[in-house]
C-alpha positions in Angstrom: -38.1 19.2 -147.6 -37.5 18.3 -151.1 -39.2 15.1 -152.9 -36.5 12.5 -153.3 -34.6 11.5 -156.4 -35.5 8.5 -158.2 -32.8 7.9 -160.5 -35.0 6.2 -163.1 -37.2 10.0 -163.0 -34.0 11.6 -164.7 -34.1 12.0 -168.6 -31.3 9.9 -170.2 -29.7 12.7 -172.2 -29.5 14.8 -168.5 -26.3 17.1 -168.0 -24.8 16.1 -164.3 -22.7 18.0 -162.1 -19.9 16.6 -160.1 -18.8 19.4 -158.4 -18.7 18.9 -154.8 -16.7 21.6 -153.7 -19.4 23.9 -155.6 -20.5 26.2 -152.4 -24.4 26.0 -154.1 -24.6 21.7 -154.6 -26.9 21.5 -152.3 -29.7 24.1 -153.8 -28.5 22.3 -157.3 -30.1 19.3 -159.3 -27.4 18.4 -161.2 -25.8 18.0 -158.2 -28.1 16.2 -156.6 -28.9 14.5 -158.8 -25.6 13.1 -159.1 -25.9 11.8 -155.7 -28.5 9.1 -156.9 -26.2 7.6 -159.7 -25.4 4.2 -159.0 -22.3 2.3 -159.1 -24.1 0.2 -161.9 -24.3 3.0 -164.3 -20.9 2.2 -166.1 -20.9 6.0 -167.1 -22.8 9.4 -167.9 -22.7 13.4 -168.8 -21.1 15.8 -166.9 -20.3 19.2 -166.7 -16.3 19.8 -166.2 -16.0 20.9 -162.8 -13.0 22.9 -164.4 -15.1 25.0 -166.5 -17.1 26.1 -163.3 -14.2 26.8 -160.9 -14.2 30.2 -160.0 -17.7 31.5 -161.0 -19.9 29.3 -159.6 -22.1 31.7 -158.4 -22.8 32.5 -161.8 -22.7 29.4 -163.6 -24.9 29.0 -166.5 -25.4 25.4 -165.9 -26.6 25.5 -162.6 -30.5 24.1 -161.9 -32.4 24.9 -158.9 -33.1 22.0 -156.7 -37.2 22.4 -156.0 -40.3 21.2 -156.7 -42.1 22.8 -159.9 -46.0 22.7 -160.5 -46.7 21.1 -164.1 -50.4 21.1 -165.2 -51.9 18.7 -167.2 -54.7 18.7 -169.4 -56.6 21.6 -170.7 -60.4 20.3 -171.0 -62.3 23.1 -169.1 -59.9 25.7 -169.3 -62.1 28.1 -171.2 -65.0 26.7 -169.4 -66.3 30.2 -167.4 -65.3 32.3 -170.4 -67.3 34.2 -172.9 -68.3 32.2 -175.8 -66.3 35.3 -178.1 -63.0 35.4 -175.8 -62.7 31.7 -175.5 -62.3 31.5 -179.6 -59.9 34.3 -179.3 -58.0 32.6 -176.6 -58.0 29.7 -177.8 -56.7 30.6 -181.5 -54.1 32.3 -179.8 -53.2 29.4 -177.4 -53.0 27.2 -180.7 -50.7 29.7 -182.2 -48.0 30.1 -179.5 -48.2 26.3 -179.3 -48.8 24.6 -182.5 -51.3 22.2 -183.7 -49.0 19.1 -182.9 -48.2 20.7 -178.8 -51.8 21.9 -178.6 -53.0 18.6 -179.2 -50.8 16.7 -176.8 -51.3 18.8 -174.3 -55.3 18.7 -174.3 -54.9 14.6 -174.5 -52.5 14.9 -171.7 -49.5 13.3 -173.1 -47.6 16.3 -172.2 -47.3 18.4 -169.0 -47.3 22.0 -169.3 -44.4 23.6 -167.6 -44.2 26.4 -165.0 -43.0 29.3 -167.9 -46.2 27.8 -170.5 -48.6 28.4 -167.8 -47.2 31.8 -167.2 -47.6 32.9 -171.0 -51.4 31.4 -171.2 -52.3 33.6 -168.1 -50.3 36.3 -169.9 -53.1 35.5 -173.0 -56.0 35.9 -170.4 -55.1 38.9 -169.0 -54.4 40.1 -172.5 -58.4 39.5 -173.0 -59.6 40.7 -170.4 -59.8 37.7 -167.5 -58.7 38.6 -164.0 -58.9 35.1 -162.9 -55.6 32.8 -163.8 -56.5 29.7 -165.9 -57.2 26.5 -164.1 -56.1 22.9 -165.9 -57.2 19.4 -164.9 -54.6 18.2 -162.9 -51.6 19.6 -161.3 -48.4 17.4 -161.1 -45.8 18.0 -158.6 -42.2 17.2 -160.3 -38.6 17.9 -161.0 -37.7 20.5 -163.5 -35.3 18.4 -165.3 
């Protein structure tokens, strides 16, 4: 069972669908999330249901409706690592991110998303670790 939508959770500039004769609204967050607009909100973004009509099994706007694992916070991440691999790591970490990201993400003022913690394990492995990195805190939340 997926988490319910709180309407104040979903980014201002966010794309909606209106769809509903779509046959995948109910696997979609645009969808859904279009469900938890209320009659108060005088107005907001949609995609043409006209566009999608007739491929909506491929459409490029549709958004799975699940749970994604963020991370937060990077303080002991290269904790259990050689002193030697942990500076190579981590220069490469702060080159795939930038200084500004890097920095924000070790002060955890921004989450890492799924694909970012793919491509750091992608830098372990690269170096040699088996094991997949580990962050502070793991955040359960909509992909938006």
């Amino acid at each position: 069972m997926e988490k319910k939508i709180n309407y104040n959770d979903i980014p201002k500039n966010y794309l909606y669908c209106n769809h509903n004769k779509c046959p995948r609204r109910n696997k979609c967050l645009r969808y859904q999330a279009t469900l938890c607009i209320s009659q108060d909100v005088p107005y907001y973004t949609a995609v043409n249901p006209s566009h999608i009509i007739g491929n909506e099994t491929n459409c490029s706007y549709f958004s799975s409706f699940c749970i994604s694992l963020f991370a937060s916070g990077i303080d002991h991440l290269l904790d259990n690592i050689p002193h030697v691999t942990a500076i190579a790591i981590h220069k490469e970490m702060y080159s795939l991110m930038g200084r500004s990201m890097y920095y924000r993400i070790r002060n955890k003022q921004r989450l890492l998303h799924p694909k970012e913690q793919e491509q750091i394990a992608d830098i372990f492995l690269k170096h040699g670790i088996k094991f997949k990195p580990v962050y502070d805190k793991y955040i359960e939340k909509y992909d938006w």
